[in-house]
TIVO-2410 file (N, C-alpha, C; in nm, 3 decimals):
# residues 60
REC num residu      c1      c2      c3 atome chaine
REC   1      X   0.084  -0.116   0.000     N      A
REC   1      X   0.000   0.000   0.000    CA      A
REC   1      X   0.090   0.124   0.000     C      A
REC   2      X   0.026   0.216  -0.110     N      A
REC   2      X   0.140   0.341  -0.085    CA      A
REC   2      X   0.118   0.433   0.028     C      A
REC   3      X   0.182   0.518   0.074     N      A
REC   3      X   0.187   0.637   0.147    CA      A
REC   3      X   0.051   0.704   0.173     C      A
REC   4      X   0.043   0.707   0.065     N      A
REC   4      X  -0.081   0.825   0.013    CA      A
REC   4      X  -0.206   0.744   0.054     C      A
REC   5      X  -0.194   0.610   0.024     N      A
REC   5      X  -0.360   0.566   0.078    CA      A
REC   5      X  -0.335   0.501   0.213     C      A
REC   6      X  -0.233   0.500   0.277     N      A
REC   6      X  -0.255   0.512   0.420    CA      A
REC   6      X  -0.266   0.628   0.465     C      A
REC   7      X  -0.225   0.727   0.430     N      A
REC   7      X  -0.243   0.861   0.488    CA      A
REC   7      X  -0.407   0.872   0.461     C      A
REC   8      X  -0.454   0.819   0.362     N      A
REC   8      X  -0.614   0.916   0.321    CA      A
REC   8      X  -0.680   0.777   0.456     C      A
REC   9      X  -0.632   0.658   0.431     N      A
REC   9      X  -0.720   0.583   0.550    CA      A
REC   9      X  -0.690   0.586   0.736     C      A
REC  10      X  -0.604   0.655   0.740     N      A
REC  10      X  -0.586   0.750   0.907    CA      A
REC  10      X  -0.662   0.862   0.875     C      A
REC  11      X  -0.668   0.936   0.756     N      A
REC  11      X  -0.793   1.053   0.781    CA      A
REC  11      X  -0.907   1.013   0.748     C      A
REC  12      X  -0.962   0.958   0.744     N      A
REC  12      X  -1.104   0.894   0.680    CA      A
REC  12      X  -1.163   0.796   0.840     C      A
REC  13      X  -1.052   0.746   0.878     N      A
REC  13      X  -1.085   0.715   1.070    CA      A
REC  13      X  -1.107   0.825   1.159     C      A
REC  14      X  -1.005   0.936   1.126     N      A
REC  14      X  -1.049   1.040   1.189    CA      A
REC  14      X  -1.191   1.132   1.190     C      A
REC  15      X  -1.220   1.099   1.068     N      A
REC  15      X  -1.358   1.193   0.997    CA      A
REC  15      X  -1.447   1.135   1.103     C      A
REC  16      X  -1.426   0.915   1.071     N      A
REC  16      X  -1.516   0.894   1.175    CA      A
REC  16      X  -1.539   0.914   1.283     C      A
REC  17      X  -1.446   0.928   1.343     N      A
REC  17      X  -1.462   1.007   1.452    CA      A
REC  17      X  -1.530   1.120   1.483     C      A
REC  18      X  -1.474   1.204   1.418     N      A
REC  18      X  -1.580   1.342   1.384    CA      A
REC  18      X  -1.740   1.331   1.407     C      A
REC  19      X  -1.716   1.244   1.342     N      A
REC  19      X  -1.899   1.199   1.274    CA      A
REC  19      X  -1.962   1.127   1.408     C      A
REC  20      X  -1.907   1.063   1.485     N      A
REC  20      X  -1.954   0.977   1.553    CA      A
REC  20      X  -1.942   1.036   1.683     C      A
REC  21      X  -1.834   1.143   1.694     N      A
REC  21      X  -1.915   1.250   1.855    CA      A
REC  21      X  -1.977   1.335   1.765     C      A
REC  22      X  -2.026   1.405   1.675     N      A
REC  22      X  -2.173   1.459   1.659    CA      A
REC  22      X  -2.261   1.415   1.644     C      A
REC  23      X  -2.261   1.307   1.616     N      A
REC  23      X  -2.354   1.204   1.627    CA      A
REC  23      X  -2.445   1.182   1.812     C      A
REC  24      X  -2.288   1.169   1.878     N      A
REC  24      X  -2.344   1.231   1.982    CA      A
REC  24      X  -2.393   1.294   2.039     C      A
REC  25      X  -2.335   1.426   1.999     N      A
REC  25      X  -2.406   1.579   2.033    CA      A
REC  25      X  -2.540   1.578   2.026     C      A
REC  26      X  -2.561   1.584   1.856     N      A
REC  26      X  -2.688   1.640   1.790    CA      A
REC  26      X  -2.798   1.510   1.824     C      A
REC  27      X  -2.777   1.421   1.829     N      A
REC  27      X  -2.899   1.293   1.810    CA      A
REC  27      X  -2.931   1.276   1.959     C      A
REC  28      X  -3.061   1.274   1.920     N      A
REC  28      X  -3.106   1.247   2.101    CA      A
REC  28      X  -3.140   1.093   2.100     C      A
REC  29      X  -3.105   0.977   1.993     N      A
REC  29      X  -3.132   0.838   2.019    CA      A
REC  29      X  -3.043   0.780   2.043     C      A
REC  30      X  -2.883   0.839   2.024     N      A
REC  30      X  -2.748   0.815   2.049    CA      A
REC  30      X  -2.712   0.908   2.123     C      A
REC  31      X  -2.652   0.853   2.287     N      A
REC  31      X  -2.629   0.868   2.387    CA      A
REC  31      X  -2.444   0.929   2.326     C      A
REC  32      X  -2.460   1.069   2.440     N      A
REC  32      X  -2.330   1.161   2.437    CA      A
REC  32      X  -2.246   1.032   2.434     C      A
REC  33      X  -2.220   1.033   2.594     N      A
REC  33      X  -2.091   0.959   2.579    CA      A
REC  33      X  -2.097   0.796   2.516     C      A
REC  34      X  -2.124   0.754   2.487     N      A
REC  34      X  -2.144   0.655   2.403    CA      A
REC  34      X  -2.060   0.705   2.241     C      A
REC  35      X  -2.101   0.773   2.222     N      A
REC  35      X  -2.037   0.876   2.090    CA      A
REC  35      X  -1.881   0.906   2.125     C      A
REC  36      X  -1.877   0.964   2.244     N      A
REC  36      X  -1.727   1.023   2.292    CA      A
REC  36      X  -1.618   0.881   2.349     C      A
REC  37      X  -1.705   0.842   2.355     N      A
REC  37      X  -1.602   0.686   2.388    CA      A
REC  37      X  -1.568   0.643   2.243     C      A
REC  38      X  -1.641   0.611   2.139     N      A
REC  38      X  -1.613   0.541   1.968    CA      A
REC  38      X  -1.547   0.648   1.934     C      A
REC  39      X  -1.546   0.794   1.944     N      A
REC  39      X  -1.477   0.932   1.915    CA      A
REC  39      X  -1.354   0.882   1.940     C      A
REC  40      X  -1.318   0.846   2.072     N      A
REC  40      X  -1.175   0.866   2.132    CA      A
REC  40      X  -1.142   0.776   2.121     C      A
REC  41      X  -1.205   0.618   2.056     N      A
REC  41      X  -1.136   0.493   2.050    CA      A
REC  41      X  -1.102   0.532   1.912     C      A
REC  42      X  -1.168   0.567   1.792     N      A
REC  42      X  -1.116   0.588   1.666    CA      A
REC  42      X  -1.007   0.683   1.662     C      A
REC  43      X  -0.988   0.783   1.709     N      A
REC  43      X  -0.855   0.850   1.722    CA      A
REC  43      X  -0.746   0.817   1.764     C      A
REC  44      X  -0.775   0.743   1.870     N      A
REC  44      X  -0.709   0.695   1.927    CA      A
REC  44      X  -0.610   0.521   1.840     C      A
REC  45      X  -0.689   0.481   1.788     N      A
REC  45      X  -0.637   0.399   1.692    CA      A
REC  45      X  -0.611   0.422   1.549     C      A
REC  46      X  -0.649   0.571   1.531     N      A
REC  46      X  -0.575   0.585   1.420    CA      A
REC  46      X  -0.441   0.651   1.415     C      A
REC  47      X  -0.427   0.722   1.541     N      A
REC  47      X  -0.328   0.727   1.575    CA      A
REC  47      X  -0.241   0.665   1.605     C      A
REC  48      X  -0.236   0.545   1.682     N      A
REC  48      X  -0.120   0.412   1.648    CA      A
REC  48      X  -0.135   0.394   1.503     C      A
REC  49      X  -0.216   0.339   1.415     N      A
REC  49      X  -0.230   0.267   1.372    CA      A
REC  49      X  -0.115   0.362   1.248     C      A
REC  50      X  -0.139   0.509   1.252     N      A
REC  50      X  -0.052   0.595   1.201    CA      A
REC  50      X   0.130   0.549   1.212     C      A
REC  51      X   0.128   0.526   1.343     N      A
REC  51      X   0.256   0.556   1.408    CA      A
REC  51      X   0.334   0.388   1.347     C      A
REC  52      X   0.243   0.336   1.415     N      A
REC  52      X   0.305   0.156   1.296    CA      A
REC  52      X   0.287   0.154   1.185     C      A
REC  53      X   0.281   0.217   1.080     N      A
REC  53      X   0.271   0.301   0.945    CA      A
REC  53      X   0.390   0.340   0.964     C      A
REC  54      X   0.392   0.449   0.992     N      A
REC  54      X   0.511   0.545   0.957    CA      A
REC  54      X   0.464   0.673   0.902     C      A
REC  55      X   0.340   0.693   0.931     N      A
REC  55      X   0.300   0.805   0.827    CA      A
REC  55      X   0.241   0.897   0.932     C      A
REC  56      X   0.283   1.025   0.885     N      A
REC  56      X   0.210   1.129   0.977    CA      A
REC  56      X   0.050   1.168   0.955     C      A
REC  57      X   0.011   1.205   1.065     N      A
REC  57      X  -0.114   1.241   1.028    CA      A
REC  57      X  -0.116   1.396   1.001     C      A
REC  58      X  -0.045   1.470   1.006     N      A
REC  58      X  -0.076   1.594   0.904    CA      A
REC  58      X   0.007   1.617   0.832     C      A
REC  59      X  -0.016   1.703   0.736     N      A
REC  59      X   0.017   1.726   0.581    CA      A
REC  59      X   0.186   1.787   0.625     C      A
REC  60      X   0.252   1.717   0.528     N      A
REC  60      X   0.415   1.741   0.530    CA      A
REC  60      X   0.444   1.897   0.482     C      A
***
């Protein structure tokens, strides 16, 4: 896999993240922290998952 599509698939985990604490926020059928826990587990593993890569997560 090149560079470039591990870099776009550590940001595309991150998005989920994104998506999944507003998901929290805004939806009243999905519970806050429920959202902020999958938030901080996806960052949180895309961030290793970055680091055993070798690839940074922001733009060089």
């Amino acid at each position: 896999m090149s560079k470039a599509a591990k870099r776009a698939y550590i940001s595309v985990m991150s998005l989920l993240g994104l998506i999944v604490l507003l998901l929290g926020i805004f939806v009243t059928t999905f519970d806050f922290f429920v959202g902020l826990i999958l938030a901080i587990a996806l960052w949180v593993g895309s961030g290793i998952l970055a680091r055993y890569w070798g690839v940074k997560k922001t733009k060089d």
